[in-house]
DSSP file (Angstrom, degrees, kcal/mol; ACC not computed):
  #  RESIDUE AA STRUCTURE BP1 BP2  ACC     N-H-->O    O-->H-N    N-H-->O    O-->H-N    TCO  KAPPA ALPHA  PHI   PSI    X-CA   Y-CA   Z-CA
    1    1 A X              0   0    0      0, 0.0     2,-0.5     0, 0.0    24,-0.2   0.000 360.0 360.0 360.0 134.3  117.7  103.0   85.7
    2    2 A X  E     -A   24   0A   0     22,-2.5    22,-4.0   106,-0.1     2,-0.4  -0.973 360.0-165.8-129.3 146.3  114.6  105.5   85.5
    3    3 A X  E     -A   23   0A   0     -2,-0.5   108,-1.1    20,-0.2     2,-0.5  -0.941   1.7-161.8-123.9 147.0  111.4  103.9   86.5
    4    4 A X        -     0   0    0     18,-0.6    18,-0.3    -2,-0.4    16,-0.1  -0.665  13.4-154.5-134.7  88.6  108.0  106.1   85.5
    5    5 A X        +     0   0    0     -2,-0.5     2,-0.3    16,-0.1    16,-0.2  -0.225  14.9 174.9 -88.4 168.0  104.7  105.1   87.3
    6    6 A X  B     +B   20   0B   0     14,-1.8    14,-1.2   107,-0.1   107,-0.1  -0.938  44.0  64.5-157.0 172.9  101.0  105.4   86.4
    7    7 A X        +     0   0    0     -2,-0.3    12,-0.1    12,-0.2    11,-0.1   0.053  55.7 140.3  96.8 -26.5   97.4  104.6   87.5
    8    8 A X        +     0   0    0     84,-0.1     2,-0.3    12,-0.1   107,-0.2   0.073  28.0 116.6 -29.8 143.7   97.4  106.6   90.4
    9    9 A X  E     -e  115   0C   0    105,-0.7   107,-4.6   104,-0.1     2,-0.6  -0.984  62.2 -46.3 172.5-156.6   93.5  108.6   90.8
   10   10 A X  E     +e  116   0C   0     -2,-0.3   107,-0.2   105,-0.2     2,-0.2  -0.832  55.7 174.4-105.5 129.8   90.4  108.9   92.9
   11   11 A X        -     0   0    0    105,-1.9     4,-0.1    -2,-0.6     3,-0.1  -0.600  28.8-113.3 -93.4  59.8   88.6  105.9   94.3
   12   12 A X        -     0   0    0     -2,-0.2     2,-0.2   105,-0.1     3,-0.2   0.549  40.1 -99.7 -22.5 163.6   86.1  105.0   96.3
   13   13 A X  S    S+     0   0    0    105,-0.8    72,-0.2     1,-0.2    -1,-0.1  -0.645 117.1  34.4 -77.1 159.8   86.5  103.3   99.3
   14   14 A X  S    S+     0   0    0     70,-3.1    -1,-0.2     1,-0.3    -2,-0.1  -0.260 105.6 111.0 112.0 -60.9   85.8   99.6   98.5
   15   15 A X        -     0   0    0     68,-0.3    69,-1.9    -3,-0.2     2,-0.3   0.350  57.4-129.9 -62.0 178.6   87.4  100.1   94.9
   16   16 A X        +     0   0    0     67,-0.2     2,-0.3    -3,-0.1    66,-0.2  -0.956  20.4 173.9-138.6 154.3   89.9   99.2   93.4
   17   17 A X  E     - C   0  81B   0     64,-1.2    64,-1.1    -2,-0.3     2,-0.4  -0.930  20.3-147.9-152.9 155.1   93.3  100.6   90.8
   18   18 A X  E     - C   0  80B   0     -2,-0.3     2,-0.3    62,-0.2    62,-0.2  -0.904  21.1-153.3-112.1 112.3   96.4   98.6   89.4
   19   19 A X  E     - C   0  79B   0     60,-1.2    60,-1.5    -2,-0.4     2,-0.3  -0.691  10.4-159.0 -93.1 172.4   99.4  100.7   89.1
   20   20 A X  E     -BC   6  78B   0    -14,-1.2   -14,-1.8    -2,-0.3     2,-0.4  -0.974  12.7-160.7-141.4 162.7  102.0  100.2   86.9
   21   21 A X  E     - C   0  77B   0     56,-3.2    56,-1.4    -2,-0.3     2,-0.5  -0.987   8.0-160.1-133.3 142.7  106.1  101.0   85.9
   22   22 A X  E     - C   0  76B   0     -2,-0.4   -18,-0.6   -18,-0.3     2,-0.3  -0.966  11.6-153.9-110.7  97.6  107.7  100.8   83.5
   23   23 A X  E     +A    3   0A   0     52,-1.8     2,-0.5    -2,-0.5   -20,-0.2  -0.393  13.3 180.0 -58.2 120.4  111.9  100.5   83.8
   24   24 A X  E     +A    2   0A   0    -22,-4.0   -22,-2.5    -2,-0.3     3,-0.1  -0.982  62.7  42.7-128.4 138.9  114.5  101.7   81.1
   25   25 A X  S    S+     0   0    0     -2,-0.5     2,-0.3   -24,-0.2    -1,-0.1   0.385 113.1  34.6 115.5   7.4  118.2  101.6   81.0
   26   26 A X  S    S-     0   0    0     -3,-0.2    -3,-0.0    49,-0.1     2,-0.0  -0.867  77.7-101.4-176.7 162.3  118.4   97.8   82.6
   27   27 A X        -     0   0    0     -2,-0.3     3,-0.1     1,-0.1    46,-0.1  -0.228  21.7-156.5 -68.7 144.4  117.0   94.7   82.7
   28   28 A X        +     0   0    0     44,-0.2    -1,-0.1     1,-0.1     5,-0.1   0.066  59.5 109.7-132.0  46.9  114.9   93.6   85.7
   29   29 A X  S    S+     0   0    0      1,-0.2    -1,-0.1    43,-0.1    43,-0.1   0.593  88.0  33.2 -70.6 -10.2  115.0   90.3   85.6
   30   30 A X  S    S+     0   0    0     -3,-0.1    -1,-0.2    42,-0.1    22,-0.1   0.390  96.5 121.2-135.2  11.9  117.0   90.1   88.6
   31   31 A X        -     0   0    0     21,-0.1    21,-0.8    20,-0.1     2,-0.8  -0.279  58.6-133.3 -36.1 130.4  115.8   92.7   90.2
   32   32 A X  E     -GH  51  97D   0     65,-3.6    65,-3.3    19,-0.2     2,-0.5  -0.900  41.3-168.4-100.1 123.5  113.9   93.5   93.8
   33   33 A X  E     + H   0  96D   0     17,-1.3    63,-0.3    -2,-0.8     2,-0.2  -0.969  14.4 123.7-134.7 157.1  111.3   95.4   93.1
   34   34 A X        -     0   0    0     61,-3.0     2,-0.4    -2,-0.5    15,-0.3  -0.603  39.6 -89.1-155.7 158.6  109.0   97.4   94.6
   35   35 A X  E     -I   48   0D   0     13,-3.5    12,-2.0    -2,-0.2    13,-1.2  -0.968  21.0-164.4-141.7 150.0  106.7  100.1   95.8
   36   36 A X  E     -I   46   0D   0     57,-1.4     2,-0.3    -2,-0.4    10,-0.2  -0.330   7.9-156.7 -97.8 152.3  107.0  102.6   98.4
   37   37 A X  E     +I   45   0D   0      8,-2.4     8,-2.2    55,-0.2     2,-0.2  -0.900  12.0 179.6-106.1 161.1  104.2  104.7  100.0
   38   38 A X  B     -K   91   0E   0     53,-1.9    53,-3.3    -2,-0.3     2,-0.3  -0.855   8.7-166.2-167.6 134.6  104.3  108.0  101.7
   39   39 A X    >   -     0   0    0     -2,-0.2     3,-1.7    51,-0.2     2,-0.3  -0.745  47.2 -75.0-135.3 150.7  100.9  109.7  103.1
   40   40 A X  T 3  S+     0   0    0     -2,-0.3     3,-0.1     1,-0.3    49,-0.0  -0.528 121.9  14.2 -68.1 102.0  101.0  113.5  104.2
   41   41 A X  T 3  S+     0   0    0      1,-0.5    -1,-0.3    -2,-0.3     2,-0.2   0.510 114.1  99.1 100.9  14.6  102.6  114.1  107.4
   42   42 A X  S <  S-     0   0    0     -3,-1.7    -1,-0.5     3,-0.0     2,-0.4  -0.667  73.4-106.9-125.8 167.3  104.3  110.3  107.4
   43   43 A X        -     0   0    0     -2,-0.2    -6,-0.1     1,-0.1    -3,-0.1  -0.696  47.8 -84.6-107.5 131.5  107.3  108.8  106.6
   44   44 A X        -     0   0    0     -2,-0.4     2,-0.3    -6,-0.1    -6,-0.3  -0.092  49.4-168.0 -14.6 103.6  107.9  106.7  103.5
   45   45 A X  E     -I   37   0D   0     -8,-2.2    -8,-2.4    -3,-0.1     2,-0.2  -0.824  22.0-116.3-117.2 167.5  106.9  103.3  104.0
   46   46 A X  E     -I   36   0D   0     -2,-0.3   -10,-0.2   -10,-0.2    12,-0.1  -0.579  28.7-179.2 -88.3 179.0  107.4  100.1  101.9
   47   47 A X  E     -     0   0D   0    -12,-2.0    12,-0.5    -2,-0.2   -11,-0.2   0.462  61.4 -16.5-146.1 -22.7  104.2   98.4  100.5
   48   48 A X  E     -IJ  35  58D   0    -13,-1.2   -13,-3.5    10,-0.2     2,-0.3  -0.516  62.2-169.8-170.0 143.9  105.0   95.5   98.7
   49   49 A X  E     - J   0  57D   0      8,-2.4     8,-1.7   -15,-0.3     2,-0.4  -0.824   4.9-157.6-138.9 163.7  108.3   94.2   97.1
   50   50 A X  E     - J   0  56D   0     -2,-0.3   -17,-1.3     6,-0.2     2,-0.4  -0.991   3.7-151.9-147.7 119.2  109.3   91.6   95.0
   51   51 A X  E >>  -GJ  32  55D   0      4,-2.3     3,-1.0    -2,-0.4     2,-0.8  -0.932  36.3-106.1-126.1 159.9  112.4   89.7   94.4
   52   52 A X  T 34 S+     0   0    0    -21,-0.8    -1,-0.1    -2,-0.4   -21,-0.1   0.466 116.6  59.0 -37.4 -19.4  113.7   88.0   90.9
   53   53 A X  T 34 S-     0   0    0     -2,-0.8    -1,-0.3     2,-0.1     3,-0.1   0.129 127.6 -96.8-105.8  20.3  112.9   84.1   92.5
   54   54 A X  T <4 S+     0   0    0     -3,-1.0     2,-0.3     1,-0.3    -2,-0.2   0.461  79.8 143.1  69.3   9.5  109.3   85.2   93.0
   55   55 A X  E  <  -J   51   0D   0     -4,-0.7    -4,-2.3    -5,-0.1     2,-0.4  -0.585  24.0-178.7 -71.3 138.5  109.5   86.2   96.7
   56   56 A X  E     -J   50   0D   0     -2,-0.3     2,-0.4    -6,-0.2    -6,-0.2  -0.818  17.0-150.7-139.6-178.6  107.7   88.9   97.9
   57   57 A X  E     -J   49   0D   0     -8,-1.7    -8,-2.4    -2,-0.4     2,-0.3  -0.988  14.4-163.9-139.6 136.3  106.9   91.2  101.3
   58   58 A X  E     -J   48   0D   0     -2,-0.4   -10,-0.2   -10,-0.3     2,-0.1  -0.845  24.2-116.2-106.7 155.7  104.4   92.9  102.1
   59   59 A X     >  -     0   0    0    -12,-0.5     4,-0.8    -2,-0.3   -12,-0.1  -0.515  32.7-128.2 -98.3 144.8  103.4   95.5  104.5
   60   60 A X  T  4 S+     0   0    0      2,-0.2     3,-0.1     1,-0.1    -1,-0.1   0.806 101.6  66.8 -77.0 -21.0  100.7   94.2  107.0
   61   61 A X  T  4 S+     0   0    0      1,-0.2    -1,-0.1    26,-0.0    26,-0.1   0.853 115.3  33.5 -49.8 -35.8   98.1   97.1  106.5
   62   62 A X  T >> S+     0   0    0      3,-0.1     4,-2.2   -15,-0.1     3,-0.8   0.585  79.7 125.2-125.5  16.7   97.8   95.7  103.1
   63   63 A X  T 3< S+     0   0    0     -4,-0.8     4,-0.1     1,-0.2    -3,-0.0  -0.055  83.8  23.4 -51.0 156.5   98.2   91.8  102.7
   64   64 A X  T 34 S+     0   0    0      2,-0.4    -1,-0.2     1,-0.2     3,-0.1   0.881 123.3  57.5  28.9  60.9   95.6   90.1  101.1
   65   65 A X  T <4 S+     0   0    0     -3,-0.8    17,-2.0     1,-0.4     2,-0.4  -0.153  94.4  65.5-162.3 -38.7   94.5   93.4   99.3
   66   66 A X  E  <  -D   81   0B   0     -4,-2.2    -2,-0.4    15,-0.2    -1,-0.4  -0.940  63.2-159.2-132.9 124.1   97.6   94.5   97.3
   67   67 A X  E     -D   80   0B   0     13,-1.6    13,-2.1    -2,-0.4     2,-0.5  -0.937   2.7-167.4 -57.8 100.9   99.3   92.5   94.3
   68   68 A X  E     +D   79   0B   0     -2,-0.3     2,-0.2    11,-0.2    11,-0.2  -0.873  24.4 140.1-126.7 140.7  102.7   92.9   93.3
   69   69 A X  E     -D   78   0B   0      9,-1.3     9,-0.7    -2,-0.5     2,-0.3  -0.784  26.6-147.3-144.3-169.6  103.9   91.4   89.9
   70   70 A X  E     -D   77   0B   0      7,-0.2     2,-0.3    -2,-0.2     7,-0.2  -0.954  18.6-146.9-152.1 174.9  106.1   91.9   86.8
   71   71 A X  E   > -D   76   0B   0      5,-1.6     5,-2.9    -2,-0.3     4,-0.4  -0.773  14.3-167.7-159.9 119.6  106.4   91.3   83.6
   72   72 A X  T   5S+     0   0    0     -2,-0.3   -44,-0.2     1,-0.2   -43,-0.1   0.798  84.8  62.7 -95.4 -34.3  110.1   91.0   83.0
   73   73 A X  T   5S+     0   0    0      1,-0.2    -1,-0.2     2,-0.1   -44,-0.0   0.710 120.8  27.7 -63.7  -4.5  109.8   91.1   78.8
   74   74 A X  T   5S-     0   0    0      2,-0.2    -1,-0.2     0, 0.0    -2,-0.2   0.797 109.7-124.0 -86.0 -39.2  108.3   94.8   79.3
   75   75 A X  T   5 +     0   0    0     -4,-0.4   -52,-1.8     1,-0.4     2,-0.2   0.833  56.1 158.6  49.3  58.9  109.9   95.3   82.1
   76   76 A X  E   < -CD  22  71B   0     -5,-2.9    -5,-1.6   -54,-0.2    -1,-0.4  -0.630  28.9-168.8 -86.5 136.5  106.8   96.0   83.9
   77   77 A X  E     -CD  21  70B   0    -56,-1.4   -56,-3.2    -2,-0.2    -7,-0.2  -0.860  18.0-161.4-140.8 147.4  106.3   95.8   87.7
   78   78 A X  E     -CD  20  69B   0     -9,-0.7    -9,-1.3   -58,-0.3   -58,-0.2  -0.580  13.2-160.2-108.0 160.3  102.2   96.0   88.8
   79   79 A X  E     -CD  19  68B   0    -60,-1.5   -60,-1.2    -2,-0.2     2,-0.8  -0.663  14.2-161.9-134.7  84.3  100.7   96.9   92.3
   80   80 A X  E     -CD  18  67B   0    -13,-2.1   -13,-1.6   -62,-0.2     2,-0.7  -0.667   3.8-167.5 -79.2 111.7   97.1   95.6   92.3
   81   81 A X  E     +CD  17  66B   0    -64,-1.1   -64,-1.2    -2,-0.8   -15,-0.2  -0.868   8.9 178.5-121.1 101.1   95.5   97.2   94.8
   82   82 A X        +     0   0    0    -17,-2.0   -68,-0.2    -2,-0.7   -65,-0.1   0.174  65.8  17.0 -93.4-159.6   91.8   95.6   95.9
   83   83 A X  S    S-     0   0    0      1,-0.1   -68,-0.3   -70,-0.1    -1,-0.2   0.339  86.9-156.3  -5.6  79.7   89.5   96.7   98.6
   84   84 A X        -     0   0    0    -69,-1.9   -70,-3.1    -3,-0.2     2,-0.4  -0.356   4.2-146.2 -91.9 159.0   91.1  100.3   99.2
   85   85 A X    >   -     0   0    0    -72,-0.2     3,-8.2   -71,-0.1     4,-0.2  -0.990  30.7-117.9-137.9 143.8   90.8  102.1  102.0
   86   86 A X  G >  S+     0   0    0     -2,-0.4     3,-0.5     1,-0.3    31,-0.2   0.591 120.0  61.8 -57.8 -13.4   90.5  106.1  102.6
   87   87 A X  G 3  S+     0   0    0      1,-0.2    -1,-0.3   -26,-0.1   -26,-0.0   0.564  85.0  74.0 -62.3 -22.4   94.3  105.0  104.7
   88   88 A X  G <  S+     0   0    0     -3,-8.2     2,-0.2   -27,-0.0    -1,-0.2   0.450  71.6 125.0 -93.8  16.5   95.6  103.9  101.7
   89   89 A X    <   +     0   0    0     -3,-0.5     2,-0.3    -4,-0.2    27,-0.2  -0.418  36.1  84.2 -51.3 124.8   96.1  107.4  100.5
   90   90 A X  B    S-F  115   0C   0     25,-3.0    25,-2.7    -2,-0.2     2,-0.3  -0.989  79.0 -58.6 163.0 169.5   99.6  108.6   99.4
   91   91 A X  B     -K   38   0E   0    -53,-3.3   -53,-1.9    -2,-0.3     2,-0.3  -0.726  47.9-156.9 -88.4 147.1  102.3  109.0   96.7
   92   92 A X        -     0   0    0     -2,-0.3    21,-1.5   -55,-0.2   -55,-0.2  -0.910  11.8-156.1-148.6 111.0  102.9  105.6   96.0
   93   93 A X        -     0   0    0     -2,-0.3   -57,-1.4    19,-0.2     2,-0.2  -0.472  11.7-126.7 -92.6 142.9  106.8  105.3   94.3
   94   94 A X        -     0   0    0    -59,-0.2   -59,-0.2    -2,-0.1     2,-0.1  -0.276  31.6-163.3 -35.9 154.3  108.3  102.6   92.0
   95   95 A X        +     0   0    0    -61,-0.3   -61,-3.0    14,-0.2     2,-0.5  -0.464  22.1 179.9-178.5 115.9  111.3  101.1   93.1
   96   96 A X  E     +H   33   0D   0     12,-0.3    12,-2.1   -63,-0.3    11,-1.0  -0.796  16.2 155.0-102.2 135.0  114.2   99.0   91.9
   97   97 A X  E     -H   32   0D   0    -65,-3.3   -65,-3.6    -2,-0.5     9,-0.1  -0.898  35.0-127.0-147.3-178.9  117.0   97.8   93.8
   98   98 A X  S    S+     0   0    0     -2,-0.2     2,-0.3   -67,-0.2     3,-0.1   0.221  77.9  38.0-127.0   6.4  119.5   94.7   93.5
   99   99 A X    >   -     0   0    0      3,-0.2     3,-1.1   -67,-0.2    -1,-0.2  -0.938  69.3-133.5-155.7 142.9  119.9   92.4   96.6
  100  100 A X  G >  S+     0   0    0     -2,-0.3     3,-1.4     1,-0.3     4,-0.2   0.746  98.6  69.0 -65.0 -39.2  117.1   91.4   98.7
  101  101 A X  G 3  S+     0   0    0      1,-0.2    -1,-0.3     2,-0.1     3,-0.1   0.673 108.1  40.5 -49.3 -23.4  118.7   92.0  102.0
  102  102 A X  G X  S+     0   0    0     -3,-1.1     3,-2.2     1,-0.1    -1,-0.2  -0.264  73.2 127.9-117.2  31.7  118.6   95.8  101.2
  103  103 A X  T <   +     0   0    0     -3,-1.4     3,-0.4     1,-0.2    -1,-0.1   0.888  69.7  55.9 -80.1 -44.0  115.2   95.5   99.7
  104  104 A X  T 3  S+     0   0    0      1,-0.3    -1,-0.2    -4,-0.2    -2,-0.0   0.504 112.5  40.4 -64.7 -13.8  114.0   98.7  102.3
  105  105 A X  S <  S+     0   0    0     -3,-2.2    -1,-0.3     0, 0.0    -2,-0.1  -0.586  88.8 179.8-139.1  85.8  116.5  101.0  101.1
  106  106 A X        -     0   0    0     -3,-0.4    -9,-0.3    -9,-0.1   -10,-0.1  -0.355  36.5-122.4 -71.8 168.1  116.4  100.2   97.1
  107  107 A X  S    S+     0   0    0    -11,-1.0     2,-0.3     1,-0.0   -10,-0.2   0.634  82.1  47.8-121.2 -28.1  119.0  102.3   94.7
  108  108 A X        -     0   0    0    -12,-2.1   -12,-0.3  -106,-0.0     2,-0.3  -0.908  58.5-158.2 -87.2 134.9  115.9  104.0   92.2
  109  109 A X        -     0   0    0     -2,-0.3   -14,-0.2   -14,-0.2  -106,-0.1  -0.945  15.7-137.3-152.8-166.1  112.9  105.5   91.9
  110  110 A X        -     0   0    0     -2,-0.3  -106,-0.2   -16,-0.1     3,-0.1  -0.178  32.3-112.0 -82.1 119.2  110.2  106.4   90.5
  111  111 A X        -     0   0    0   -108,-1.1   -18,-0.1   -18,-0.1  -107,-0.1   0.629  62.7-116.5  -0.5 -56.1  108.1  109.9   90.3
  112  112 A X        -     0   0    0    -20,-0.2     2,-0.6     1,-0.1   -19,-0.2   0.501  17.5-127.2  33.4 145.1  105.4  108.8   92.1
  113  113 A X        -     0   0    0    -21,-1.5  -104,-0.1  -107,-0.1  -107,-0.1  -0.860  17.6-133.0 -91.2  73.8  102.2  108.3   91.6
  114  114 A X        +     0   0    0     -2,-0.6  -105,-0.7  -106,-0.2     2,-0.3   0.194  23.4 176.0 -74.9 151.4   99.0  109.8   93.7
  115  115 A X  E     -eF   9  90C   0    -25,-2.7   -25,-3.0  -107,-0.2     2,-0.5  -0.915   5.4-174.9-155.7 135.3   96.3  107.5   94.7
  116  116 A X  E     -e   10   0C   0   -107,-4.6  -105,-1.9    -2,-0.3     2,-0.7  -0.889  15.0-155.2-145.2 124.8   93.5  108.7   96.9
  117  117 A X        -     0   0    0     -2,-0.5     2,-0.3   -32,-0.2   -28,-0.2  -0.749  10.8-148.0 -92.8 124.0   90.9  106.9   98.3
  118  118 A X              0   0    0     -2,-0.7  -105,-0.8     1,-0.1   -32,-0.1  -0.721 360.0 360.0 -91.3 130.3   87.3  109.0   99.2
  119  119 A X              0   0    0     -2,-0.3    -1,-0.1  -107,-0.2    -2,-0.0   0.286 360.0 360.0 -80.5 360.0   85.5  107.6  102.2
């Protein structure tokens, strides 16, 4: 599976940017998937996940701010990311993995993407 993210820029704080991925080489219709963050001098955190029955997790820094969706005929997964804050700064990774129980330590990803929010 290679997953290839985009949308990533500069923001204000306040603002707002929808990343996106795109997956080749398998289906993710029964996929969990997800995105990762990781901010300069921090470890790798999740940020929002998703699994094939519509469930999803979120990190608490960003509930009810950050979207996570798909579109499985594209094989598309979104991050919609609302009110940002100069915290939410980071590489911010794709990620597919296959049972939800292991959703933290997923089996792809993604480039990453930068997204950097100016205070």
């Amino acid at each position: 599976v290679q997953l290839q993210a985009s949308g990533g820029g500069l923001v204000q704080a306040g603002g707002s940017l929808r990343l996106s991925c795109v997956a080749s080489g398998s289906s993710i219709n029964y996929a969990v998937m997800g995105w990762f963050r990781q901010a300069p001098g921090k470890q790798r955190e999740l940020v929002a996940v998703e699994g094939s029955g519509g469930i999803t997790n979120y990190a608490d820094s960003v509930k009810g701010r950050f979207t996570i969706s798909r579109d499985t005929n594209q094989k598309m997964v979104y991050l919609q990311m609302n009110t940002l804050k100069p915290e939410d700064t980071a590489v911010y990774y794709c990620t597919y993995g296959s049972t939800w129980s292991n959703r933290r330590n997923p089996h792809y990803w993604g480039q990453g993407t930068q997204v950097t929010v100016s205070s």
